[in-house]
C-alpha positions as MATLAB code, in Angstrom:
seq = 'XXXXXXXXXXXXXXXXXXXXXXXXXXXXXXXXXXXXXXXXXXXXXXXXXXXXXXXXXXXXXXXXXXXXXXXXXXXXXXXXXXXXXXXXXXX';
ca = [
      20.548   42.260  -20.469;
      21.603   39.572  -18.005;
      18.132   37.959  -17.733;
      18.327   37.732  -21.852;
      20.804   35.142  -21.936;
      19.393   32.569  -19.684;
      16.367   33.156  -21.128;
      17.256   32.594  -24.891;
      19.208   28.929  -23.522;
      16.041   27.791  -22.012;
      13.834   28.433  -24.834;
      16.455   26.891  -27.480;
      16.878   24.155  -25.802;
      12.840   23.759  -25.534;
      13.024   24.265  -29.005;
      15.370   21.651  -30.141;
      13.744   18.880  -27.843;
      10.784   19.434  -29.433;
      12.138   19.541  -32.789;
      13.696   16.474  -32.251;
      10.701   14.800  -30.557;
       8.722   15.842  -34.014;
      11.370   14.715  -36.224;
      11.580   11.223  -34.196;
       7.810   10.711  -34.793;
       7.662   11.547  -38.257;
      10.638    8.805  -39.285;
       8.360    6.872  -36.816;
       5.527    7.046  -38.744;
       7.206    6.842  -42.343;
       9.034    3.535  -40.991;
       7.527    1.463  -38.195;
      10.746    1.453  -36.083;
      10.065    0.819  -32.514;
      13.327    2.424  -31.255;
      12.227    5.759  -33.424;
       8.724    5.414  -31.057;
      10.509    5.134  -27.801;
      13.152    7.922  -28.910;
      10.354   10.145  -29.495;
       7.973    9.746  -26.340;
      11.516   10.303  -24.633;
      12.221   13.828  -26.159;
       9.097   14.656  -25.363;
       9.302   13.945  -22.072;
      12.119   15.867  -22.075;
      10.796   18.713  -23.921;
       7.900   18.982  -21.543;
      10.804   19.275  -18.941;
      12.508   22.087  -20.916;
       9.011   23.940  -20.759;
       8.954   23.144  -16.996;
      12.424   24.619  -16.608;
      11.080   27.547  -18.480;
       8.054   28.451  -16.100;
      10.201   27.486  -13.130;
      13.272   29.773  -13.547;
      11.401   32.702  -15.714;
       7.823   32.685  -15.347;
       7.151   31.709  -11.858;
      10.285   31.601   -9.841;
       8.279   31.787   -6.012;
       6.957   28.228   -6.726;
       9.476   25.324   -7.092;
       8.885   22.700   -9.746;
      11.861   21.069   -8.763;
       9.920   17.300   -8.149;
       7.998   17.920  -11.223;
      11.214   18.618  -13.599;
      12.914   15.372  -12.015;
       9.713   13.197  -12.383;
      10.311   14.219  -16.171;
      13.532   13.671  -16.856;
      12.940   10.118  -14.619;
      10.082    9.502  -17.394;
      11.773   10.822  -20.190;
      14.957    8.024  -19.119;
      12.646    5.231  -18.229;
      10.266    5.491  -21.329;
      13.833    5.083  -23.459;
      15.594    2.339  -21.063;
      12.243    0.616  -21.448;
      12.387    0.675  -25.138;
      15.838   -0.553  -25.077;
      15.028   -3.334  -23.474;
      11.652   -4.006  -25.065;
      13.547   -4.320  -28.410;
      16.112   -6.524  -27.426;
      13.239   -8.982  -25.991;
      11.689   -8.888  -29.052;
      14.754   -9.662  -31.108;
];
């Protein structure tokens, strides 16, 4: 019953990264907003780290994927800082 709960946090919050990653793209798509691109590439960067998190803690816990979860969430940061400032260039 312990292992449940951690379990069940990972996967929702897997879930709603990639909800929100999908949700991004599709306003993306419907209205050519740069910022909506760049929001989107960054939750799924972060989503893809959520799945990391996932194998690391549950699946395969012998093997650290420690370097590979921060490279993520160092993507996930630069791919919207880059955005940020991409816009305001452009503006």
């Amino acid at each position: 019953m312990a292992e449940f709960f951690p379990t069940t946090v990972y996967l929702l919050c897997f879930a709603t990264s990639a909800a929100c990653a999908l949700l991004l793209a599709r306003s993306y798509f419907t209205s050519r907003a740069r910022l909506l691109l760049w929001s989107a590439v960054c939750f799924l960067f972060l989503a893809a780290n959520n799945l990391v998190v996932v194998v690391d803690m549950l699946l395969i816990p012998d093997i650290s994927f420690r370097v590979l979860r921060l490279v993520l969430a160092l993507a996930a940061v630069s791919v919207l800082l880059f955005g940020f400032v991409w816009d305001l260039e452009r503006d």
